[in-house]
Every structure is written in structure tokens, then in C-alpha cells.
TORKOL-4160 file (C-alpha; in steps of 0.2 Angstrom, whole numbers, padded with zeros to 4 digits, m for minus):
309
<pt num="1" X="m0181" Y="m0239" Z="m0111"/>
<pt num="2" X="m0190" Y="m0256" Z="m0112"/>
<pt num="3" X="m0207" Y="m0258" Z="m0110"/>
<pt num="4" X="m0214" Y="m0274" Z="m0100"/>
<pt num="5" X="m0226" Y="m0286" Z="m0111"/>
<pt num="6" X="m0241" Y="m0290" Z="m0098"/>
<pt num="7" X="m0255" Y="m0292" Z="m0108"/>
<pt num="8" X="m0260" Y="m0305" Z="m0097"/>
<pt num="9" X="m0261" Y="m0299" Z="m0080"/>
<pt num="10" X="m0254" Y="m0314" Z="m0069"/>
<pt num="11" X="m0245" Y="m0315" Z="m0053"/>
<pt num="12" X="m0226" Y="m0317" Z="m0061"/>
<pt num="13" X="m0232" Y="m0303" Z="m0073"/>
<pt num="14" X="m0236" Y="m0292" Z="m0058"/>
<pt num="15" X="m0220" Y="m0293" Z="m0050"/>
<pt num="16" X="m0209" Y="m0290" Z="m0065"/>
<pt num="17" X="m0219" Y="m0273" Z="m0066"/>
<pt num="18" X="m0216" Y="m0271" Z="m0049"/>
<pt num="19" X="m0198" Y="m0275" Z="m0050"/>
<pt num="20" X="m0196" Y="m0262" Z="m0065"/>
<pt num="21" X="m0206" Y="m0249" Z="m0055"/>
<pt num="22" X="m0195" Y="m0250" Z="m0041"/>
<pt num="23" X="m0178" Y="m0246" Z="m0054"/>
<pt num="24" X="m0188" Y="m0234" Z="m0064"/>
<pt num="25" X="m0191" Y="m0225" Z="m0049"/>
<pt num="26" X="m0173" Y="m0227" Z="m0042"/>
<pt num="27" X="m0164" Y="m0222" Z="m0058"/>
<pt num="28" X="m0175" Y="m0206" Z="m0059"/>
<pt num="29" X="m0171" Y="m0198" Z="m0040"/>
<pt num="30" X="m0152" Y="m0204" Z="m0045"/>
<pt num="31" X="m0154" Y="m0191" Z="m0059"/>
<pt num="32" X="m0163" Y="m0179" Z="m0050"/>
<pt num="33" X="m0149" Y="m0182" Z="m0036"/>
<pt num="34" X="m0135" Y="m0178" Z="m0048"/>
<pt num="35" X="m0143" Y="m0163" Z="m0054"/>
<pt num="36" X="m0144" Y="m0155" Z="m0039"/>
<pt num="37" X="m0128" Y="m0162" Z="m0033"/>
<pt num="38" X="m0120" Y="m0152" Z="m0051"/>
<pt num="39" X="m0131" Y="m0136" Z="m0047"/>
<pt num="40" X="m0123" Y="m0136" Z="m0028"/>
<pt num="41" X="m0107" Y="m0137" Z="m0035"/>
<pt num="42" X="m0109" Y="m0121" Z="m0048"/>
<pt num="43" X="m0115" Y="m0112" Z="m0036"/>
<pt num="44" X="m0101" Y="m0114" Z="m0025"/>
<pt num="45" X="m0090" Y="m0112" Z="m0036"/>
<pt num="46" X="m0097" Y="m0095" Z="m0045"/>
<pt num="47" X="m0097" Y="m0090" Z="m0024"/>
<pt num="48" X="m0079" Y="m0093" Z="m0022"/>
<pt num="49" X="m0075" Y="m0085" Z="m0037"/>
<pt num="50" X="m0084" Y="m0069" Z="m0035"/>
<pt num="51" X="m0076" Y="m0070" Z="m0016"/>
<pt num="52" X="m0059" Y="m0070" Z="m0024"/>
<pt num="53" X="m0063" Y="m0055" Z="m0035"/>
<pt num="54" X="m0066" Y="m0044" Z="m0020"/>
<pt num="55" X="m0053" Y="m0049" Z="m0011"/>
<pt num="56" X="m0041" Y="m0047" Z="m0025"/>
<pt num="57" X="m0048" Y="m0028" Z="m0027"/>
<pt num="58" X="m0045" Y="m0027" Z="m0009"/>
<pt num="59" X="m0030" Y="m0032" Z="m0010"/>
<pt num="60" X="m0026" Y="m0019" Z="m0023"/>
<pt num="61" X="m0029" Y="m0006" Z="m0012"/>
<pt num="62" X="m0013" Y="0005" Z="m0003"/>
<pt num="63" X="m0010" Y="m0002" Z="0016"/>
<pt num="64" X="m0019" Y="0016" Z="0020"/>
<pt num="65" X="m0031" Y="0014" Z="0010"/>
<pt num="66" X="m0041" Y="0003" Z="0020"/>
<pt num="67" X="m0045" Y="0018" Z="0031"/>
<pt num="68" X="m0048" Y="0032" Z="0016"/>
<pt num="69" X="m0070" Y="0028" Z="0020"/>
<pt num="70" X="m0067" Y="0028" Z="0039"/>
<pt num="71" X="m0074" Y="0044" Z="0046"/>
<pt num="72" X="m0062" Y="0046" Z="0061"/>
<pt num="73" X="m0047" Y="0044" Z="0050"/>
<pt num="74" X="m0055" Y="0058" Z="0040"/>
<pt num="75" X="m0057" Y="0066" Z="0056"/>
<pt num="76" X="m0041" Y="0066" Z="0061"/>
<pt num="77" X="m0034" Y="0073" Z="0047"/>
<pt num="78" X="m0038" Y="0094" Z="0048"/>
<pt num="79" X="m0038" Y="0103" Z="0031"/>
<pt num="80" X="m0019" Y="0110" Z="0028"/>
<pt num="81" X="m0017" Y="0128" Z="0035"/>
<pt num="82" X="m0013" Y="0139" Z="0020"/>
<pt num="83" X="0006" Y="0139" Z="0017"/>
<pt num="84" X="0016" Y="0153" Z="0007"/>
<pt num="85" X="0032" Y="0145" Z="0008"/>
<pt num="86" X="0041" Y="0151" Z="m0007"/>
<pt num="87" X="0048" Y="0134" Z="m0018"/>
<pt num="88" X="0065" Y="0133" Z="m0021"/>
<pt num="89" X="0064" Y="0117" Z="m0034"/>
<pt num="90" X="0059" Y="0114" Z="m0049"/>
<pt num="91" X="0044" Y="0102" Z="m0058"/>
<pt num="92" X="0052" Y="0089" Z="m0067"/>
<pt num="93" X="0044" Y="0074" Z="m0077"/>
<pt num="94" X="0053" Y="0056" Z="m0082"/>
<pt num="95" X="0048" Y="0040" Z="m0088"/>
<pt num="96" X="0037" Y="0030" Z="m0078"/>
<pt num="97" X="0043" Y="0010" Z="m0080"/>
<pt num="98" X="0024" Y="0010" Z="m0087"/>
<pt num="99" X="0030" Y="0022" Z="m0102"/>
<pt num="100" X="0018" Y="0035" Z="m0097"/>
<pt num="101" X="0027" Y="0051" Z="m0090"/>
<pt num="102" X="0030" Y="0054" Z="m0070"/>
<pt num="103" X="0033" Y="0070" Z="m0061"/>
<pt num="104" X="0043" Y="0074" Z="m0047"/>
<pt num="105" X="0048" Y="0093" Z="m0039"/>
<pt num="106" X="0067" Y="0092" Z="m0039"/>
<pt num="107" X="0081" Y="0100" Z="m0031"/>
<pt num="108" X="0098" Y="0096" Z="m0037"/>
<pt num="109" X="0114" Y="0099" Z="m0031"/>
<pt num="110" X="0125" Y="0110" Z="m0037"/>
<pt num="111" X="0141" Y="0098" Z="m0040"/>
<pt num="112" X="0135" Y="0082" Z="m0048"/>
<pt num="113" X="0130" Y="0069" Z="m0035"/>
<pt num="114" X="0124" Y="0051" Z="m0035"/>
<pt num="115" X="0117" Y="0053" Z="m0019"/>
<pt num="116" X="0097" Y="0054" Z="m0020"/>
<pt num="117" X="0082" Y="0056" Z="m0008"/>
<pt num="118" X="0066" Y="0051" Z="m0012"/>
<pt num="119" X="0052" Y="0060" Z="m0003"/>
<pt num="120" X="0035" Y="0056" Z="m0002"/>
<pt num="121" X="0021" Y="0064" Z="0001"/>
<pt num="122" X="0005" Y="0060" Z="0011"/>
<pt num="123" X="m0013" Y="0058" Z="0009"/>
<pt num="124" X="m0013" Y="0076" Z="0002"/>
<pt num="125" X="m0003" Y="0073" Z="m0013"/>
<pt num="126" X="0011" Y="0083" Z="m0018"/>
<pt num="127" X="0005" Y="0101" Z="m0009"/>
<pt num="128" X="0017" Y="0114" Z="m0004"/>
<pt num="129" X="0020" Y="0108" Z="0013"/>
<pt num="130" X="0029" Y="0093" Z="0007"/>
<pt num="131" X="0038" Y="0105" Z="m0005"/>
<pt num="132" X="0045" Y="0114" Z="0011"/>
<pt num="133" X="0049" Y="0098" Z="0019"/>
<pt num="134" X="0061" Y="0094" Z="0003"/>
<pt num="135" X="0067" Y="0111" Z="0004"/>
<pt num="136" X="0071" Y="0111" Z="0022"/>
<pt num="137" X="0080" Y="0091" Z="0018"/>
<pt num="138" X="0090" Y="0096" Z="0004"/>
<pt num="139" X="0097" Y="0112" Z="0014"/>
<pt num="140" X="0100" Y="0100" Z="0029"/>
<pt num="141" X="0107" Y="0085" Z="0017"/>
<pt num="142" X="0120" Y="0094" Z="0009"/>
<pt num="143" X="0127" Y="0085" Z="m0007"/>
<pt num="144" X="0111" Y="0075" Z="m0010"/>
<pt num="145" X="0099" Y="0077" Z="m0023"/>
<pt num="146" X="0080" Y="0078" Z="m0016"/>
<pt num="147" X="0066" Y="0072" Z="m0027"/>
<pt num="148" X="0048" Y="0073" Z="m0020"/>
<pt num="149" X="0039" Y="0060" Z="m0029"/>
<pt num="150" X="0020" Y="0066" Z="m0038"/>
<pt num="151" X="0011" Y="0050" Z="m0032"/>
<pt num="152" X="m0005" Y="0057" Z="m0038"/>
<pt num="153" X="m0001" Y="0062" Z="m0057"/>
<pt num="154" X="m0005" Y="0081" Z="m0052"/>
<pt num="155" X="m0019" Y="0078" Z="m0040"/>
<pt num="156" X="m0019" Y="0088" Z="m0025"/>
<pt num="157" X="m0031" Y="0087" Z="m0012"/>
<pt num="158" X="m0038" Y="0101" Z="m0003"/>
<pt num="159" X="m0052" Y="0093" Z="0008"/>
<pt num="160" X="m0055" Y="0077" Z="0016"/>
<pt num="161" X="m0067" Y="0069" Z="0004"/>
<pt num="162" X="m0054" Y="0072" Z="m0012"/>
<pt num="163" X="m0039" Y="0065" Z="0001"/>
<pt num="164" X="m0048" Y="0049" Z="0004"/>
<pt num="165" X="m0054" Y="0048" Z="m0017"/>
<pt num="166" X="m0036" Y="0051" Z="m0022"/>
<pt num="167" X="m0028" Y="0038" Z="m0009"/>
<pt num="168" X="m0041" Y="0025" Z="m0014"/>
<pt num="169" X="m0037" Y="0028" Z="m0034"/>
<pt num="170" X="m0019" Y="0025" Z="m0035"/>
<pt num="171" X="m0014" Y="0008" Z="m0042"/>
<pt num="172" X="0000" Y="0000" Z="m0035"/>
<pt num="173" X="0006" Y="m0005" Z="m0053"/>
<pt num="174" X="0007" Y="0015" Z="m0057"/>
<pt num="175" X="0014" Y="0019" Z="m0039"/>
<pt num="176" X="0028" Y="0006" Z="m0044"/>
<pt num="177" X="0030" Y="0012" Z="m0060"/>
<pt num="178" X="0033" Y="0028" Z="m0055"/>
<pt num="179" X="0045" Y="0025" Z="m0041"/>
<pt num="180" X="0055" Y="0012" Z="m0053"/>
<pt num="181" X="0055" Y="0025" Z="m0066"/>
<pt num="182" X="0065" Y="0037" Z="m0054"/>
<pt num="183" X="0076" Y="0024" Z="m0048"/>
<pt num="184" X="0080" Y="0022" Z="m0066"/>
<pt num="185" X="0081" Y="0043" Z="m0066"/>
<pt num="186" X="0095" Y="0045" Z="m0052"/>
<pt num="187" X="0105" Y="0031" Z="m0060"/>
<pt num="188" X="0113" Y="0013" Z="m0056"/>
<pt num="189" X="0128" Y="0024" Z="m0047"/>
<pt num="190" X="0113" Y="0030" Z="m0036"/>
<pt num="191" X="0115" Y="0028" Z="m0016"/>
<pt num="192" X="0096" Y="0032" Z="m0010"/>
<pt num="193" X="0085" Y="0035" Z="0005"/>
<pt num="194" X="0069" Y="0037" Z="0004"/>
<pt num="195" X="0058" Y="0048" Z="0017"/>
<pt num="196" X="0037" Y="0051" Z="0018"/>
<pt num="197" X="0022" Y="0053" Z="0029"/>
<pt num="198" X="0005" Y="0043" Z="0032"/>
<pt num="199" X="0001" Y="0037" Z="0013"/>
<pt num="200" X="0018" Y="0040" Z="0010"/>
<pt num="201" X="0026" Y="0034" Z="0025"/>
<pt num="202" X="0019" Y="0016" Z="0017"/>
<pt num="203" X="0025" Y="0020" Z="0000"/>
<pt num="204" X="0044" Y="0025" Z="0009"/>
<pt num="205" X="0047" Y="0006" Z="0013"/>
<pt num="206" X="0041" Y="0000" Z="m0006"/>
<pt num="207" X="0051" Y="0013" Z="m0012"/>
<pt num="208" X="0066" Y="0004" Z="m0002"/>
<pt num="209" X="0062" Y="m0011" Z="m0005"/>
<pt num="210" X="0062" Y="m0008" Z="m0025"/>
<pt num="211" X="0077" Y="0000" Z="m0021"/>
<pt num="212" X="0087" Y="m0017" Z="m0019"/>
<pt num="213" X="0107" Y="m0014" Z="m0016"/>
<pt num="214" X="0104" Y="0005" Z="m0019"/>
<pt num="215" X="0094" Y="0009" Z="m0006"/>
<pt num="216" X="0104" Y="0017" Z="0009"/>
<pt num="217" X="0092" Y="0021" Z="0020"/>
<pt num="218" X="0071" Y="0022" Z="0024"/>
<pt num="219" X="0062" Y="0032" Z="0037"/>
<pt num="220" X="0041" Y="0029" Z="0037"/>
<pt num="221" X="0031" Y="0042" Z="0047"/>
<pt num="222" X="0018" Y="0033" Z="0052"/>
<pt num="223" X="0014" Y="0022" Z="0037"/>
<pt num="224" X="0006" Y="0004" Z="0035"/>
<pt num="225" X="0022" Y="m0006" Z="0035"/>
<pt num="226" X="0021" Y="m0023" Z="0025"/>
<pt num="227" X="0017" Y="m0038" Z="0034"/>
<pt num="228" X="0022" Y="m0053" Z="0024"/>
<pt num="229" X="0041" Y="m0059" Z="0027"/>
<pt num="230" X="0041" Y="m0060" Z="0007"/>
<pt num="231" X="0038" Y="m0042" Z="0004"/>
<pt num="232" X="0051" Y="m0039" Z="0016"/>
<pt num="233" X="0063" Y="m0051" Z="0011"/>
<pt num="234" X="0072" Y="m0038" Z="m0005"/>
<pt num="235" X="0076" Y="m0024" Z="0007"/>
<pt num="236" X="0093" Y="m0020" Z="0010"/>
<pt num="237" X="0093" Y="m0004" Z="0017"/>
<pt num="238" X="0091" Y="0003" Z="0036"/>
<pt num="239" X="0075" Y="0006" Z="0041"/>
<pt num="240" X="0069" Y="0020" Z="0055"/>
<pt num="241" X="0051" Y="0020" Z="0060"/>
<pt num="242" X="0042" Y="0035" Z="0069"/>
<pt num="243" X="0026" Y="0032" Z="0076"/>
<pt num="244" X="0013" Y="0036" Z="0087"/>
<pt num="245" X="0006" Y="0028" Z="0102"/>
<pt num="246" X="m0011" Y="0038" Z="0101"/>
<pt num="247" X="m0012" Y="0031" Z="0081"/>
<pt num="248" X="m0030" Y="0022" Z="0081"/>
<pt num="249" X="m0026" Y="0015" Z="0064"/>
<pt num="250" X="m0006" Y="0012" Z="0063"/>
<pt num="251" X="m0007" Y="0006" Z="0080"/>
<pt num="252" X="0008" Y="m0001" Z="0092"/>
<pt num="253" X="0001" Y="m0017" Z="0089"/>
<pt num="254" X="0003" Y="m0015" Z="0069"/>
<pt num="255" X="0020" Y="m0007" Z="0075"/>
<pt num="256" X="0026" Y="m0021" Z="0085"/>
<pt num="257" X="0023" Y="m0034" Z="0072"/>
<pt num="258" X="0032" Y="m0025" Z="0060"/>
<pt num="259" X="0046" Y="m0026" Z="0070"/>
<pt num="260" X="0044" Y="m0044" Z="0075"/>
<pt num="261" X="0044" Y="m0049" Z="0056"/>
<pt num="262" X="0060" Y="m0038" Z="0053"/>
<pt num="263" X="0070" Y="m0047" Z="0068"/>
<pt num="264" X="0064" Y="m0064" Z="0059"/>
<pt num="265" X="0068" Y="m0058" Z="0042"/>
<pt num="266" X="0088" Y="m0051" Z="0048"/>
<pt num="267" X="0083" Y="m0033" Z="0045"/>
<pt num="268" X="0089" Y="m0016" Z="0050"/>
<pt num="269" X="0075" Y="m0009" Z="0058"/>
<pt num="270" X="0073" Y="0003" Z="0072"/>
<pt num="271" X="0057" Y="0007" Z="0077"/>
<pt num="272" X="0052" Y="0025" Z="0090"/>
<pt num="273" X="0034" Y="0028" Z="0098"/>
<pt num="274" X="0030" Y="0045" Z="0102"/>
<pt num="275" X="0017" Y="0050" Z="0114"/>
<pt num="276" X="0007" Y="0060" Z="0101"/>
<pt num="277" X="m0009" Y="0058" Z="0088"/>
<pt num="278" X="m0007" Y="0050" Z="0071"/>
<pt num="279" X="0001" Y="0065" Z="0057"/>
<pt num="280" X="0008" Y="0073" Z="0074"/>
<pt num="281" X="0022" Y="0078" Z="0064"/>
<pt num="282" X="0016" Y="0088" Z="0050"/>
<pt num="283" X="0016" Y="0107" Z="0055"/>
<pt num="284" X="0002" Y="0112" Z="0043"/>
<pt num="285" X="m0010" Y="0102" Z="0054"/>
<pt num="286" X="m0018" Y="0111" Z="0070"/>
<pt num="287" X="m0015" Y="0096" Z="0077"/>
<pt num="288" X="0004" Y="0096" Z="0076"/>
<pt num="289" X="0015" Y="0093" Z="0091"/>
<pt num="290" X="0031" Y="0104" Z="0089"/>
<pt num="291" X="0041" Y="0095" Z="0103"/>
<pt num="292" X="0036" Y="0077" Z="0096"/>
<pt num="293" X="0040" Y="0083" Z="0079"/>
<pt num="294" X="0056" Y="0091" Z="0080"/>
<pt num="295" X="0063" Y="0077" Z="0089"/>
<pt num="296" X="0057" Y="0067" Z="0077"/>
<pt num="297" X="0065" Y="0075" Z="0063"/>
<pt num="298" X="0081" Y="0075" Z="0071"/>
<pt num="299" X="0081" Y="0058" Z="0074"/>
<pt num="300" X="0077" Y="0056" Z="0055"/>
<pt num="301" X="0089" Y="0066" Z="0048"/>
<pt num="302" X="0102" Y="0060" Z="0059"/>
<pt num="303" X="0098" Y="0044" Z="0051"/>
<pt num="304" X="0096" Y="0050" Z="0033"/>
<pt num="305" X="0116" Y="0058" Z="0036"/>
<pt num="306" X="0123" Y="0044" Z="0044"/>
<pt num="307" X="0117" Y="0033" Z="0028"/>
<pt num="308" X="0120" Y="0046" Z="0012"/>
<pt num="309" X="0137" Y="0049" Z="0018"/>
């Protein structure tokens, strides 16, 4: 700083000190411009990162997911009714892709086959009504193995609240290990289909899509499909989509686009929307519509034949 030497106070000696009041002055709301101009920036920066943070745990997140603290979806969701189906598979584990160990209850065919179906379950987890549904595929099938995937690690739900905690809690880095790791199980040779309900309706088309050149065939029971053309773009099987018009969360709207973005991405994909209630097909739900349902599954596993030939 340089100080101004007006011992005598005259006229010329006024206005200097004048002049150097006037860039003082200037040069310290400069700085005290700049300061704030460098706080506005940190702060918006620090806001934009912590906005990306949330939406990239959002994004994190199952397509059903999204709906796992939504009340009516809980709502339309009725406790299973008890089910004493007796299993005829088996518990198996394999190796995850993440090298922790997977689970899936198995039924293989007698003969050696290379043909596989993949079976997932819904919100419920791996219960004994998607046990039966593997059960009732793999008599239907005939020569092709059936593997309902544990999505869960063991977790089966029993109410609502532990459906909706579960769903929420599974990383899509674990789901994808563990549909890789049985990928990897059924073998290179392996022609698979995949097949699964609500949660697992979702996880049916990421299965397929993983699937690459092996994937044969993919039916989603009212599941969030993806919604990017790059997501889609891998997928090389057939895909047949069962939904339904009374479905407040996978909507016709949601089912629409899904179709528009497969026309524009040159996929195989045929869509049906019954006149029925979200889960309409799954008879452990008092809400289940037998005439809906069985024509559904037909359709299905017409398809599922047609493409594990």
C-alpha cells in the first residue's frame, strides 16, 4: 500500500487524497465482489454434487423399486395364501461373477440338455409358489432344464413391509452377478429363456439382455421394462410381454413406450394387455384372475416352446 504524504494540507494535496480514496474504495468492493462471487460458486457446486449423489442412488434402485414405499402398491400386493405344494427340485448354489456364492432351486432333466430356463421370482423372493410355477414349467418344457433364480440371497418375505425392504436392498451389481454367474452355470452351449413376475418380470428382460446370443426367448409379467435404446440395444432374443390394463404403476403408457423403443431398436417384441389388476396372474393372491391367467400362461409357454426347440 502507499501511503500519501500531505503534511501540508493544500488544494493539489486534497485531491490526490481524494483520488486515492476513490481506488482504495474501488479495489476493496472488487475484493469483496470476488469473494462472494467464489462463495456463489462453491456453493453451487457442492449443490450440484450432492444432487448428483441422490440421483445416482436413485438410479441404483430396481425399476420396481421405485414403488416398494408407495402404499397402494403395497396394497395391491395381498399376503401369499399358505401353499403346501410339494417341491420337486432341488437347492443348488454356484458362483456368482462377484465370487460370492449364488443359489438357485433347480430341476434338471433327466437326459443332458443345453437348453435352460431361467425363472424369476417376484417381490416375494424365492417362496414356494414360484417353486411350483418351476415345477409346473419344467413338466410342460420337456428337455429343458429350469432354474429359479434366489434374487434375495435366502430372503423370503412374508408380509408387505419385508417385500418392499427386500426389493429396495438388492444391488443391481449382485442381481447381475448372480444372473451372469448362472449364465456361466448352464454353459456357452446354453440356448435360454428366461421367464418372471412383477420384481422379476424387470429382472426377466436383464436376464435376456445379459444373455447376448444365448438368449432364446424372454417373457416379463408385468415388470418395469428398460427404457433407454442402449439398454436395449444387446438383446437378441424374442421378447413376449404380459400386462395389465388395470396396472397403476406398470401402466399401458409405460407398456406402449416399451414397445415404441423396441420397434426403433429392430427388436422382437410382442406386447398383450389383459383386462385385469397388476399380479393378476399369480394364484397365491386373492386377487388372481384364473381366466386372465391361464390364458396368459398359455400364451407364454407357447412362446417359451416355440423358442427352446
Amino acid at each position: 500500500m502507499t501511503f500519501l504524504d500531505c503534511s501540508i494540507p493544500d488544494t493539489h494535496c486534497l485531491e490526490k487524497m481524494v483520488n486515492f480514496d476513490y481506488y482504495h474504495f474501488n479495489h476493496l468492493n472488487l475484493l469483496t465482489m470476488l469473494k462472494k462471487l467464489i462463495f456463489l460458486s462453491l456453493s453451487l457446486f457442492l449443490l450440484a454434487a450432492c444432487g448428483g449423489n441422490k440421483g445416482a442412488a436413485e438410479g441404483e434402485k430396481d425399476g420396481m423399486a421405485e414403488f416398494a414405499d408407495d402404499q397402494e402398491f403395497k396394497d395391491a400386493h395381498d399376503t401369499p395364501e399358505e401353499n403346501d405344494h410339494q417341491a420337486a427340485g432341488e437347492m443348488i448354489t454356484f458362483s456368482g461373477t462377484d465370487g460370492a456364492d449364488a443359489s438357485a432351486y433347480a430341476l434338471m432333466t433327466k437326459d443332458p440338455s443345453d437348453k435352460y430356463l431361467f425363472v424369476i421370482h417376484e417381490w416375494w423372493g424365492l417362496n414356494d409358489h414360484i417353486k411350483e410355477e418351476a415345477d409346473r414349467l419344467f413338466g410342460e418344457l420337456g428337455d429343458v432344464n429350469v432354474m429359479a433364480l434366489d434374487m434375495y440371497d435366502g430372503k423370503v418375505a412374508t408380509s408387505r413391509e419385508d417385500a418392499g425392504k427386500f426389493m429396495q436392498a438388492v444391488k443391481p451389481e449382485r442381481a447381475e452377478a448372480i444372473v451372469k454367474g448362472a449364465i456361466a452355470k448352464a454353459g456357452g452351449n446354453a440356448k435360454i429363456g428366461t421367464i418372471g413376475w412383477c420384481f422379476g418380470g424387470g429382472w426377466s428382460l436383464k436376464s435376456s439382455i445379459m444373455a447376448g446370443d444365448q438368449g432364446a426367448g424372454c417373457v416379463i409379467y408385468y415388470g418395469m421394462p428398460v427404457q433407454e435404446a442402449a439398454e436395449l440395444a444387446p438383446l437378441k432374443a424374442d421378447v413376449l410381454g404380459i400386462f395389465a390394463e388395470q396396472d397403476g404403476w406398470i401402466t399401458p403408457e409405460v407398456v406402449n413406450k416399451f414397445a415404441d423403443l423396441a420397434k426403433a431398436t429392430g427388436k422382437q417384441v410382442e406386447t398383450h394387455q389383459f383386462d385385469a389388476a397388476h399380479a393378476f396372474a399369480n394364484p397365491s393372491n386373492p386377487k388372481y384372475d384364473e381366466e386372465a391367467a391361464k390364458e396368459a400362461n398359455t400364451m407364454a409357454l407357447n412362446f417359451l416352446k416355440e423358442r427352446l426347440q
